[in-house]
N, C-alpha and C positions, 0 to 999 in steps of 0.2 A: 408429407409427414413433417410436424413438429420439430425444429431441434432439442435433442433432451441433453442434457451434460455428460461430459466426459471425462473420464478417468485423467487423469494427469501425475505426473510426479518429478523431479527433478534431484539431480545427487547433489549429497550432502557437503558443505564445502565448512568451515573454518579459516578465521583468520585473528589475527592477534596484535598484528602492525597497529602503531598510534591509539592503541586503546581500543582496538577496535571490537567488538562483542563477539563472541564466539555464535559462531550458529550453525544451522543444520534444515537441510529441508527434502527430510527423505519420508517413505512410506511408513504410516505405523500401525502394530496390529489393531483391528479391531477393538473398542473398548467394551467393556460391560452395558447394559443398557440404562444402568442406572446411574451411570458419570456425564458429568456435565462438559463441555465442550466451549472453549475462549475462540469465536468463531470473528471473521471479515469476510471483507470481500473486497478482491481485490484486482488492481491492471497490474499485471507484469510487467518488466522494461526487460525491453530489448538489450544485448550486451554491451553496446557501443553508449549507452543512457547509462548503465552503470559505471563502464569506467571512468565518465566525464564527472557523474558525482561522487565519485570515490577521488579523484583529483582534488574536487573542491573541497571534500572535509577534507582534505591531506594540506590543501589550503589558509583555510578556517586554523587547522591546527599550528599551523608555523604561526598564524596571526596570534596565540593566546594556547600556547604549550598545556596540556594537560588540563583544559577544563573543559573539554566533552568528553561523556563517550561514545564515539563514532559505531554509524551502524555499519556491519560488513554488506560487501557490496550486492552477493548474492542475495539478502534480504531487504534490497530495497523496491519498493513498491508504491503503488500510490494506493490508499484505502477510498474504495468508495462509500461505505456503507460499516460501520461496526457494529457488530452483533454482541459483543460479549461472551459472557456464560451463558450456554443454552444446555437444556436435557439433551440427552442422544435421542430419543423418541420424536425429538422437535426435527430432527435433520429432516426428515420427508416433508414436511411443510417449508422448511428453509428453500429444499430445492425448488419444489413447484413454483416456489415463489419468484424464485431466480429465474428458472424456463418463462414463467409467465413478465417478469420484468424486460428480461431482453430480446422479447420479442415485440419487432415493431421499432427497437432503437438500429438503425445505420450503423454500420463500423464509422469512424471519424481520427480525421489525424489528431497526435496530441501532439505540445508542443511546451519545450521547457520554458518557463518564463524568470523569475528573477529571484537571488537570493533575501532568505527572511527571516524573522527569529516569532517565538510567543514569548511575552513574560518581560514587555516594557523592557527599561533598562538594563534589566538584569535578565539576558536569556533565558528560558528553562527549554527548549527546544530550536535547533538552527535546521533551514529547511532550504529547499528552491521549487517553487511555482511550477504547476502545469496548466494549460490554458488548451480550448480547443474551441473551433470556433461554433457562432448559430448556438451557442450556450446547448451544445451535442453534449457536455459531461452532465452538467447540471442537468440536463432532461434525463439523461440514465440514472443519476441519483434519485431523483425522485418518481421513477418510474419502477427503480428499485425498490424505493420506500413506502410505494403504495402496493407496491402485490405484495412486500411482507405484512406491510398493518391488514391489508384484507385476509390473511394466512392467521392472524394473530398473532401474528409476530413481534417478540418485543425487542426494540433493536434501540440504538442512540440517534435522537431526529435532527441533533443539532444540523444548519446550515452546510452546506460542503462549503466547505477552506481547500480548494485542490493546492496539494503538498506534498512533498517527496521528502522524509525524514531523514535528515545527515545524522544528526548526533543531538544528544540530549547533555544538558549540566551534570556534568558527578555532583555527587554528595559532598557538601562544602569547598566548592569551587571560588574559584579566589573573585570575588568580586568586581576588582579594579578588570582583571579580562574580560569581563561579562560585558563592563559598560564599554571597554574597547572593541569588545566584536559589534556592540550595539551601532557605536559611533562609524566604525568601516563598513559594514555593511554594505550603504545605501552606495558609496562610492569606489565599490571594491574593483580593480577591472578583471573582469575573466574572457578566457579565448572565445571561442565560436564555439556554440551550443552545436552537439548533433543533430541532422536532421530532425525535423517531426518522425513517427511512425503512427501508423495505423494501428488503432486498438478496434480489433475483430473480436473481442470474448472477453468475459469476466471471469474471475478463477473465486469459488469458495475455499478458504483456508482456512487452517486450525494453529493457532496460537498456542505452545507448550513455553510457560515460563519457567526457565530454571536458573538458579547462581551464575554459570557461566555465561549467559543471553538465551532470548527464546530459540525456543525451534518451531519452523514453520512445516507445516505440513499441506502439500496440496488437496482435497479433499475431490473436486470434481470442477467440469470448465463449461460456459454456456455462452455459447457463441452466439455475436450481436447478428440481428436477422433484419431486415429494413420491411417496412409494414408489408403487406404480402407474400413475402420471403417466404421460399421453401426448402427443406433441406430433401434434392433426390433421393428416393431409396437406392437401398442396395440392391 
């Protein structure tokens, strides 16, 4: 039998240190069917991947006080695939799409790679790298990206950039920090990266934007199956 997705969810955490974005990633009732839905898809990290980059924006931050703001730790993830605003009617094809993506893709180790920014000189986003070898992520992204466009699915095609989001620019962030995180970056030293982990499953999640930061919500999980793969019944 098929593996079909699974339920998942995780408690709700907050944090507020360094600027950091309030969030939340707990169960939410059912919506109406006519609301639309800020959807991804996403790897999880493991807890020992979060503290290490919750160190580095805490990093970042001593290097140029007050000009991100840091994502709390519990919400960091790697995107594979962004969905956007979809109907709720669409989720049944989101998923099929998902089942039919991840099967056939190996579980594969991921591996943190190095610190980055988008937005030239002037950051608008500070990140660090995930890499995994045999181009295993980049086959799942696009393996992801064809059973949704054959789903009809309308999704963001752009390239994978594998990245783990630390912090983004506040609003009128002081410049002269911008070009100084620009300039350390390349030669900042940081300790020893935690091991790789093995990413066995992709999580679909729901995106709620609000004033204090998003809330993430887990929506259902589709474990990677290597071409033949079966999942034993019960």
């Amino acid at each position: 039998m098929r593996r079909g997705p699974s339920a998942t969810a995780r408690k709700p955490g907050a944090t507020t240190a360094m600027g950091i974005e309030a969030s939340s990633t707990t169960a939410a009732p059912r919506p109406p069917p006519n609301e639309r839905l800020r959807l991804f898809v996403a790897i999880e990290l493991p807890e020992t991947w979060r503290s290490y980059l919750a160190e580095r924006a805490a990093q970042l931050e001593r290097l140029a006080p007050g000009y991100a703001r840091w994502v709390a730790p519990e919400r960091l993830h790697l995107t594979v695939v962004f969905l956007g605003e979809q109907p709720w009617a669409q989720r049944a094809a989101i998923e099929r799409a998902l089942q039919t993506g991840t099967t056939g893709q190996p579980p594969f180790p991921l591996a943190l790679g190095r610190l980055g920014h988008f937005g030239g000189t002037q950051p608008r986003v500070l990140w660090m790298g995930a890499r995994a070898p045999g181009g295993a992520l980049e086959a799942l992204h696009a393996a992801v990206g064809e059973a949704l466009a054959a789903e009809g699915v309308v999704f963001d095609r752009k390239p994978l950039v594998a990245h783990l989001t630390l912090g983004r620019a506040r609003q009128g962030a002081d410049p002269a920090s911008g070009r100084l995180l620009a300039q350390r970056l390349p030669s900042l030293s940081l300790p020893a990266a935690p091991p790789p982990f093995t990413v066995d499953a992709v999580t679909l999640m729901r995106s709620e934007l609000r004033p204090a930061g998003p809330r993430y919500t887990p929506l259902a999980r589709f474990p990677l199956t290597p071409p033949g793969g079966r999942e034993t019944p019960a």
